[in-house]
Steps between C-alpha positions, in 0.01 A plus 500: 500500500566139337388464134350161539332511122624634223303439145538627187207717341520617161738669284339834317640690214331828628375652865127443338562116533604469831293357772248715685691745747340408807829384713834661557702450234900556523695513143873369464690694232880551343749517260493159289718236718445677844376154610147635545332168446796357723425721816109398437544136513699579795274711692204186403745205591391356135806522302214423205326824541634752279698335173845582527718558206815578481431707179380839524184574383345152630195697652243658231170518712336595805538221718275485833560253737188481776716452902268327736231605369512874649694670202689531173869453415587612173803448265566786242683446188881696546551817375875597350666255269342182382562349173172588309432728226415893563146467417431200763699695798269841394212247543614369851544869618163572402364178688720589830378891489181436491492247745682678741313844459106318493521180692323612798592266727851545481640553868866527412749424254839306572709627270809232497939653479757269489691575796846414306474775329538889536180708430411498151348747326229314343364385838502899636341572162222238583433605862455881376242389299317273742518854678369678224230244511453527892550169506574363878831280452749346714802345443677172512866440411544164352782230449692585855639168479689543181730749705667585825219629786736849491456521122124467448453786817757703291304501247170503650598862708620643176230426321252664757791785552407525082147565600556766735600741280118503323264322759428641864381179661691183398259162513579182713723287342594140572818273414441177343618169422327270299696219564560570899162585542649827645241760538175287461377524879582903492281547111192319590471635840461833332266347216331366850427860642429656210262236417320574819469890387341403133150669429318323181483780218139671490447365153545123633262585804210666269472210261 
């Protein structure tokens, strides 16, 4: 697949605002500075996409991005650390639960690790939850560039040898490279086939 038009939708402060769930819709989350909104103007080939920051915490909505017309990209605010008060991060985790356990549409979500890195425990935290959830999620370790090719898959087996010890079946993961485009052709020929196995949710279909 070739992403040939990439526009930006709306940005919603809660699931209720986002747009109807009639398409596949594939969420892109992390810990604050993953280089989430990198990897998606990567994946689109418009490095205006997503608004990249270099301070955490630059992402406070739901951003959805419509790809050729077929489905959704969307950008999650970062969980973790980000330079806001308590109250406003307890406010974004509200917003990202409840999108991520009622938007119907969702087909999968990326969840971004920085591949320089060895498995942190706020990441496994997050994952048991999405589990908790039963929220389908893959994963994509980011920033490959930023160290040697050994390093990143260092870190990238420990970090699924870290999941072994609680999940039976370990999702597809991907390396990436937001700046060497590494790992774009492999992503959205997945987002491709899954695409192809989307049903629209009941609800959409009986309005």
């Amino acid at each position: 697949m070739e992403i040939t038009k990439a526009i930006y939708v709306i940005s919603s402060p809660s699931v209720e605002g986002c747009p109807k769930p009639d398409k596949p819709e594939y969420a892109f989350i992390g810990r604050s500075n993953v280089g989430k909104s990198s990897l998606i103007n990567m994946l689109t080939r418009n490095a205006k996409l997503a608004k990249t920051s270099n301070t955490p915490g630059k992402t406070q909505l739901i951003n959805h991005f419509l790809i050729n017309g077929d489905f959704y990209i969307v950008d999650l605010p970062g969980y973790g650390f980000a330079k806001v008060s308590q109250s406003t991060r307890a406010t974004w985790e509200k917003m990202i639960a409840n999108y991520l356990q009622k938007r119907t549409n969702l087909v999968t979500v990326f969840v971004l690790l920085d591949s320089r890195h060895e498995p942190q425990e706020i990441d496994l935290a997050f994952l048991r939850k999405l589990g908790e959830w039963e929220v389908p999620f893959n994963m994509i370790f980011t920033k490959a560039d930023k160290t040697t090719q050994r390093e990143a898959a260092k870190h990238a087996r420990h970090f699924v040898e870290a999941m072994k010890t609680e999940w039976e079946f370990i999702p597809r993961s991907f390396m990436s490279s937001a700046i060497k485009f590494l790992g774009r052709k492999e992503i959205l020929t997945y987002i491709d086939e899954l695409n192809k196995e989307f049903v629209v949710p009941e609800v959409v279909k009986g309005e």
